[in-house]
C-alpha positions as CSV (number, residue, x, y, z in Angstrom):
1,X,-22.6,-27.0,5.5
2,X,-20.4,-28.6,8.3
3,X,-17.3,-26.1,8.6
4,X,-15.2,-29.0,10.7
5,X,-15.1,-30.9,7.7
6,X,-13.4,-28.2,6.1
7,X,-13.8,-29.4,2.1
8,X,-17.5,-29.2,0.5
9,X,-17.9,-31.7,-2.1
10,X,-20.0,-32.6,-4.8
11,X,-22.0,-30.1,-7.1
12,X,-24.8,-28.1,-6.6
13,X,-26.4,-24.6,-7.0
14,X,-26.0,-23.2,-3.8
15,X,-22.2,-24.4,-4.1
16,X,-21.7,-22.8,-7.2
17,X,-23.7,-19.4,-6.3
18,X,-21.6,-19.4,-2.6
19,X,-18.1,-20.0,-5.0
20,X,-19.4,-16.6,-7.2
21,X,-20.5,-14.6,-4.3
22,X,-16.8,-15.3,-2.8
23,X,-15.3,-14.6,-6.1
24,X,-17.3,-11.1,-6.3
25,X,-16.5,-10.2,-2.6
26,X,-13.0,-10.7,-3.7
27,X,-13.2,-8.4,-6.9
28,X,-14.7,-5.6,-5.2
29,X,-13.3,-5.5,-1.7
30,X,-10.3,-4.6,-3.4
31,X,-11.7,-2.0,-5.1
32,X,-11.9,-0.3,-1.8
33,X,-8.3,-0.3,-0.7
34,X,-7.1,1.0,3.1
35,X,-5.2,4.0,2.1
36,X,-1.4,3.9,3.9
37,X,-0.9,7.3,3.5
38,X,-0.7,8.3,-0.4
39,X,-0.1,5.4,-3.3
40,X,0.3,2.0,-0.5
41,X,-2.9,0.5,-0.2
42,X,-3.8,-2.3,2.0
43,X,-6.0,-4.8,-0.3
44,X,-7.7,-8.1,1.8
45,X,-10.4,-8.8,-0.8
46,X,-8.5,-12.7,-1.5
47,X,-9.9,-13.8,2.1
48,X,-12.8,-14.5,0.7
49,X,-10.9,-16.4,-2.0
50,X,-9.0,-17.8,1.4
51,X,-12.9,-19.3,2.2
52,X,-13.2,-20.7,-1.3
53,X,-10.1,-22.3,-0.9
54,X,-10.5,-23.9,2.3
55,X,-14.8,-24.7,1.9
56,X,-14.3,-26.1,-1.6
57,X,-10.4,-27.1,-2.0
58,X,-7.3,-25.6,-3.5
59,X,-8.1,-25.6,-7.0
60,X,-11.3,-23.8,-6.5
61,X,-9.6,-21.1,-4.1
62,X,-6.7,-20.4,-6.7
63,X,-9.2,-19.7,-9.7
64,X,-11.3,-17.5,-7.3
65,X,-8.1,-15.6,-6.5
66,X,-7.3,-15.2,-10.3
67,X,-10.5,-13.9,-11.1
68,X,-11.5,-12.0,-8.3
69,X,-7.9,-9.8,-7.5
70,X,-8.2,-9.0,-11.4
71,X,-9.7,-5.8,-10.0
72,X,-5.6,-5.2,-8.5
73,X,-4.9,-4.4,-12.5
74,X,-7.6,-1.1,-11.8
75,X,-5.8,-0.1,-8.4
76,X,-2.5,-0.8,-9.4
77,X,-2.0,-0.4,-13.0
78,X,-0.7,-3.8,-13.0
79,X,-1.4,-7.5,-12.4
80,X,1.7,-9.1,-11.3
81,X,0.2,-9.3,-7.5
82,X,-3.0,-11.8,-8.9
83,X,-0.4,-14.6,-9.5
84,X,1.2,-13.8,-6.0
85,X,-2.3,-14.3,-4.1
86,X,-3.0,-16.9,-6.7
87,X,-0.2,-19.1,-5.3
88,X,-0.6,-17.7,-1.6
89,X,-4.6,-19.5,-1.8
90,X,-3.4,-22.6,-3.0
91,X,-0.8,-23.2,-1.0
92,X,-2.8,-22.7,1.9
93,X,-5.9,-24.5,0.7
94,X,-3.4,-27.4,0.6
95,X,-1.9,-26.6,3.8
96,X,-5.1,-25.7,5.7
97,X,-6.7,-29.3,6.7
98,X,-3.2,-30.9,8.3
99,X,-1.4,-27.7,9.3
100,X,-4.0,-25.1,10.2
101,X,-2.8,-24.8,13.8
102,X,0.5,-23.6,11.8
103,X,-0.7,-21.4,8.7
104,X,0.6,-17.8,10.1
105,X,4.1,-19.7,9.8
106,X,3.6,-21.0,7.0
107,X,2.7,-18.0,5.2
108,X,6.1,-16.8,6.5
109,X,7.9,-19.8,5.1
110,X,6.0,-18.6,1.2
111,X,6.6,-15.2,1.7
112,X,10.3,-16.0,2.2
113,X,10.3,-18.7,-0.6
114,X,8.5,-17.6,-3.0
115,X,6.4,-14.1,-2.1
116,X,9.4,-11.9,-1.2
117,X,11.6,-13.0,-4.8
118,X,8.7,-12.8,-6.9
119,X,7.5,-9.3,-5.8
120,X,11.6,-8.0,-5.9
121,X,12.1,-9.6,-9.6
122,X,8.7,-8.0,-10.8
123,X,8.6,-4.5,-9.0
124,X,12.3,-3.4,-9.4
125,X,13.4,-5.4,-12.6
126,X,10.1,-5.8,-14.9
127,X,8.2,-2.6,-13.1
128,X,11.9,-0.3,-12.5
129,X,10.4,0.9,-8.9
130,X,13.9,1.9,-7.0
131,X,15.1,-1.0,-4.6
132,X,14.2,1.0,-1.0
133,X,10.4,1.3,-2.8
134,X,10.3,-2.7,-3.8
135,X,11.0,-4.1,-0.4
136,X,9.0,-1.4,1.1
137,X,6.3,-3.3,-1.4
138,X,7.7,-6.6,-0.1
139,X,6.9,-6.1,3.3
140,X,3.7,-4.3,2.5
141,X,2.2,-7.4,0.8
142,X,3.6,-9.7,3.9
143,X,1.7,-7.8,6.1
144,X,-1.3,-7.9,3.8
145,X,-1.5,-11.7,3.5
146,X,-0.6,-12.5,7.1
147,X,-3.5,-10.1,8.0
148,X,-6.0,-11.9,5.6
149,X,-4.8,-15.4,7.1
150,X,-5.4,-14.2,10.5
151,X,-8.7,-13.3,9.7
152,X,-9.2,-16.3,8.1
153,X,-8.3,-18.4,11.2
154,X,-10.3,-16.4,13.4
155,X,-13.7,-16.5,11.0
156,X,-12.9,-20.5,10.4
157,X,-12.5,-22.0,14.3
158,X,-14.8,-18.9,16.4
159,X,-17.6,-21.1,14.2
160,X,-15.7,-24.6,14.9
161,X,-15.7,-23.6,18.5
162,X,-19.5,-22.7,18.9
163,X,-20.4,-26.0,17.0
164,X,-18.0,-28.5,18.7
165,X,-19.9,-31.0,21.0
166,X,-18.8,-29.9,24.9
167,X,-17.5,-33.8,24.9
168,X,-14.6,-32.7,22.2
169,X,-12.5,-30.5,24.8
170,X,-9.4,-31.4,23.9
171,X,-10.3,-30.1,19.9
172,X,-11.6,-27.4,21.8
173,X,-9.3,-26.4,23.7
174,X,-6.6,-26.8,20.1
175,X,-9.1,-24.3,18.5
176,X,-9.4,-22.0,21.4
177,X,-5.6,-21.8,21.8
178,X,-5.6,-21.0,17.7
179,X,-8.1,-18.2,18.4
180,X,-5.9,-16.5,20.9
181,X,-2.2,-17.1,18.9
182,X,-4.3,-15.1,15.9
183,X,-6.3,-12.8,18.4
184,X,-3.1,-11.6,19.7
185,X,-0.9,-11.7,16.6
186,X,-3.7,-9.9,14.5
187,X,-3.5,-7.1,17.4
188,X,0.0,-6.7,17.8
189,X,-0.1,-6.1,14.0
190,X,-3.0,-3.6,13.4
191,X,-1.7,-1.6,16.9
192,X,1.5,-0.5,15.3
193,X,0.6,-0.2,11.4
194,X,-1.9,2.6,13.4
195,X,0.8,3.9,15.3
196,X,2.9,4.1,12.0
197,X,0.6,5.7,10.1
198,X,-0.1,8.7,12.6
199,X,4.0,8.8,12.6
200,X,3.8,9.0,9.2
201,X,1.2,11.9,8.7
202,X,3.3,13.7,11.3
203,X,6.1,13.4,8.7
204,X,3.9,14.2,5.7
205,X,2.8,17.4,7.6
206,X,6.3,18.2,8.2
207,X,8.1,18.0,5.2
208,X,4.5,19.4,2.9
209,X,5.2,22.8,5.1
210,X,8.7,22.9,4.5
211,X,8.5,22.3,0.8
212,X,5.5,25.1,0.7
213,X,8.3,27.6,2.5
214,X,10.8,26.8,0.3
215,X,8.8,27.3,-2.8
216,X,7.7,30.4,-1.0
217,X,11.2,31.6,-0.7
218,X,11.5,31.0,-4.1
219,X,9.0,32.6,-5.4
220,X,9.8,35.8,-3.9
221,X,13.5,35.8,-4.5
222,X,13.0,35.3,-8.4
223,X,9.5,36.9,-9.3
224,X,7.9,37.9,-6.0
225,X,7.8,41.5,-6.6
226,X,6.2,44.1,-9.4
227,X,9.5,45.2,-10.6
228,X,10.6,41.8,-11.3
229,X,7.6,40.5,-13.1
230,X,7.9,43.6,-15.1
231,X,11.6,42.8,-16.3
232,X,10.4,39.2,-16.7
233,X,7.7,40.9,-19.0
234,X,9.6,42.9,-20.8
235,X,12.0,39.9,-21.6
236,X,14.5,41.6,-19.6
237,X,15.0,37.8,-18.1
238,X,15.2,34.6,-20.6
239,X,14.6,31.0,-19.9
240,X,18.7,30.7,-19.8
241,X,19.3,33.1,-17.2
242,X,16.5,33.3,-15.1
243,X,17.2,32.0,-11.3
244,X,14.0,29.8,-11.5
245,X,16.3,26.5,-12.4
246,X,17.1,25.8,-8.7
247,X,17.0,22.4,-7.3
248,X,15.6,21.2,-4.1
249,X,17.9,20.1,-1.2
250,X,18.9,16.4,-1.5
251,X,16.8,16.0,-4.9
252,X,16.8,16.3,-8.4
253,X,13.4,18.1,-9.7
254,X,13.1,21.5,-10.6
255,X,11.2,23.7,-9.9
256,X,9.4,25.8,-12.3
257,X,7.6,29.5,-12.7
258,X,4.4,30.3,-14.6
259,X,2.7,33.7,-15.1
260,X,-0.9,33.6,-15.6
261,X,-3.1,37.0,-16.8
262,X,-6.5,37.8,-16.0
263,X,-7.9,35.7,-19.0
264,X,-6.0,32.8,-17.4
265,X,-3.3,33.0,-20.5
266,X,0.3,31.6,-19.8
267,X,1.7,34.9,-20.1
268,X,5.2,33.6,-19.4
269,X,7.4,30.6,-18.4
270,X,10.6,29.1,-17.9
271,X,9.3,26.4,-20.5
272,X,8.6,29.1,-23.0
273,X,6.8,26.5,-25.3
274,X,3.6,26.7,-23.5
275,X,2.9,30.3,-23.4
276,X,0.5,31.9,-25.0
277,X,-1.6,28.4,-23.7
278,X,-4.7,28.1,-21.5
279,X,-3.6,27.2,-18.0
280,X,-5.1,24.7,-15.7
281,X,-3.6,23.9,-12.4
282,X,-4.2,20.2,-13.5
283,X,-2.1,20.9,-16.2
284,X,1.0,21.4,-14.1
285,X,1.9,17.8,-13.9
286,X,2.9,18.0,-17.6
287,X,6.5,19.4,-16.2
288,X,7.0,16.0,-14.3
289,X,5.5,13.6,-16.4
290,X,7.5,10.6,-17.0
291,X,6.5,8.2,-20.0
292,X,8.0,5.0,-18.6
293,X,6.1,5.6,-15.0
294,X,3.5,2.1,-14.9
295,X,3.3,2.0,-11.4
296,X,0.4,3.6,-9.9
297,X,2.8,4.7,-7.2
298,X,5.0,6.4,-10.1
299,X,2.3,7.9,-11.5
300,X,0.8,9.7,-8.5
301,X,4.2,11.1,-7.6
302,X,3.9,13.0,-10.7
303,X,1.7,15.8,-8.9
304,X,2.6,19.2,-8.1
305,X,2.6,21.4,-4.7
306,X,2.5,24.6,-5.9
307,X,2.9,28.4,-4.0
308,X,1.3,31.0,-6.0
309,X,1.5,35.3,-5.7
310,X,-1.3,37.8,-7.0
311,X,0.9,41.0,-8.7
312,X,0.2,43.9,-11.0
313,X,2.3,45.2,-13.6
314,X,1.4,48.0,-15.5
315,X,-2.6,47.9,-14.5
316,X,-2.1,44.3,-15.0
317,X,-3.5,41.7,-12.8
318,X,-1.1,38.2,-13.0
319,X,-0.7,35.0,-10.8
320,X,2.5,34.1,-10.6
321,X,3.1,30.3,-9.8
322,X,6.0,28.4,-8.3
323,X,5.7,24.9,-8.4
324,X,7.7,21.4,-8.3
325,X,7.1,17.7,-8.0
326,X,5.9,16.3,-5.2
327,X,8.1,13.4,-5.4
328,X,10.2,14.4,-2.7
329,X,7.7,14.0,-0.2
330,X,7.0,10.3,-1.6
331,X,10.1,9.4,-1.4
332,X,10.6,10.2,2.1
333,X,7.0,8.8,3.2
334,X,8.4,5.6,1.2
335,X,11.5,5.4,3.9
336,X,9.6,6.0,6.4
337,X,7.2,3.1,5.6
338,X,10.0,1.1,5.2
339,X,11.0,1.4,8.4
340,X,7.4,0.9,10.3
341,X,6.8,-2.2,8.2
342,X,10.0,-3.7,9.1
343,X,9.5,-3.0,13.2
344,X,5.9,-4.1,12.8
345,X,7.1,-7.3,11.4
346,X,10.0,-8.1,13.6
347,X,7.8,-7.3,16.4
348,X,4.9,-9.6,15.0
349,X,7.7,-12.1,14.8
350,X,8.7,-11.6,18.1
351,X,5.4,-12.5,19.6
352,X,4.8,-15.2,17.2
353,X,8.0,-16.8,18.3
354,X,6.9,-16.3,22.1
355,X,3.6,-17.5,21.7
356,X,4.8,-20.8,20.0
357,X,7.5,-21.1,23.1
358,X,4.7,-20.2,25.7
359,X,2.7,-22.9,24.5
360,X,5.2,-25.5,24.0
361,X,6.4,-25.2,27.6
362,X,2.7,-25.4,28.8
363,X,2.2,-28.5,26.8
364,X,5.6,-29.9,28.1
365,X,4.2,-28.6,31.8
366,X,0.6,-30.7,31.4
367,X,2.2,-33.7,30.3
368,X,4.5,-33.6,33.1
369,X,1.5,-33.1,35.5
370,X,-0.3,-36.0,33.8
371,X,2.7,-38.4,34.2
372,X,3.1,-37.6,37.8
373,X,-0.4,-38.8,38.2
């Protein structure tokens, strides 16, 4: 298998098994997703569809990428990303054998073309994700591919470089200089998504203690004491003119009160159709659950963050919960993302842009030196 030669023709077993194994590697790499900080995950199991694509052609690296990011329908309750990555590998199957020393900006050029439209018509028109959430997404999956290209250049000319004869320098000095572009792009990259994400659990730290305060607060002020939980008991309160129908600053969930005896009975409720019902903290989600959510990332920000108070009324034990969506917090973590991808991006173009004029002018320099000769 000569790597240099980039496409492997012709039909045998150990093709065929190495064209599976790639497509498996795909499927279940992205089962195992790197977590940016609760419902964006990092997938970069179509590299090894990226391989398929450049060892055995286009063709053969778009049907690897089919089959193998099926498994994106499991993370992501979906499969509109398979036909992006689909079209991502051939393109740069195609691409790869004339214009390899260009591929970073050439995923740029399908990400602008193609990627970035696709992913806005299917995530905020077909999917209904709100607008700051589906270019957060955008740039998510930018990020993404130009990661799994990066690798990709690395893997493909660190083995071209160790098998090029010594009397080839000037190909080995192209695929030295494509090392370092990617070396450096790939770090500039991964340095400040790590950056982000402690920025981000900072933030998620942040707001998750002043929700818990304000639910808290909450609780006390409405049914935080004995005498209250007896008048709330003795239907001296309804679900009409209880206090418990308060809003969170800036947003528009409830939050919502539950009373729980000893035998873990809903004793009472602002949704007075569930008591007299077995409770289950898991259960709590039923207050926020939207039928039209098919987003994983909808989905997921139909949990609960909950403050709860032991009481006794009359010899009594009860738990008294106080409890809302945690949909707020996602929604801020999803700004915040939104901004980080976006530096991370401009500063990955920054550098790319450098790079290319760095090494332009050192071309232009050693020509000059050559002619002077």
């Amino acid at each position: 298998m000569v790597v240099n030669n980039i496409i492997i023709k012709g039909f045998s077993y150990k093709r065929a098994f190495i064209i599976t194994l790639l497509c498996t590697l795909n499927f279940i790499v992205n089962l195992f997703p790197v977590s940016f900080f609760h419902a964006t995950d990092l997938i970069f199991g179509n590299f090894f569809s990226l391989i398929n694509a450049i060892l055995f052609g286009p063709w053969i690296g778009f049907f690897s990428s089919l089959i193998g990011n099926l498994s994106t329908f499991y993370i992501w309750d979906h499969g509109y990303a398979v036909i992006y990555m689909a079209l991502q590998t051939l393109i740069i199957g195609f691409a790869y054998k004339q214009y390899r020393k260009y591929i970073l900006e050439i995923v740029i050029a399908f990400w602008v073309i193609v990627g970035a439209p696709y992913v806005f018509i299917t995530y905020n028109f077909l999917l209904k994700i709100p607008i700051e959430i589906s270019f957060m997404i955008i740039l998510k999956q930018f990020l993404e591919s130009t990661l799994s290209a990066i690798a990709l250049n690395l893997v493909v000319h660190i083995i071209n470089v160790k098998s090029i004869k010594t009397t080839k320098v000037i190909q080995n000095s192209i695929y030295k200089s494509i090392i370092i572009k990617n070396l450096l792009c790939g770090i500039i990259i991964i340095s400040s998504l790590t950056a982000s994400y402690f920025m981000l659990y900072s933030t998620y730290l942040d707001n998750m203690n002043a929700l818990r305060m304000e639910l808290n607060i909450s609780l006390n002020r409405n049914i935080g004491s004995e005498e209250k939980l007896k008048d709330i008991l003795e239907n001296k309160y309804s679900e009409n003119n209880i206090n418990a129908l308060e809003t969170l600053p800036k947003e528009n969930f409830k939050k919502h009160f539950i009373v729980v005896n000893k035998n873990n009975i809903i004793t009472w409720s602002d949704k007075s159709n569930i008591i007299g019902h077995t409770f289950a903290l898991d259960n709590l989600s039923y207050f926020y659950f939207d039928k039209d959510a098919v987003a994983r990332m909808e989905k997921l920000s139909q949990r609960v963050v909950y403050d709860k108070k032991d009481l006794s009324v009359n010899g009594e034990d009860y738990e008294v919960f106080c409890f809302t969506s945690i949909r707020s917090i996602y929604n801020t973590l999803n700004g915040e993302k939104l901004k980080y991808f976006s530096a991370t991006i401009l500063l990955y173009f920054f550098v790319l842009i450098l790079y290319n004029i760095f090494e332009k002018l050192n071309k232009n320099k050693n020509e000059h030196k050559k002619l002077s000769c």
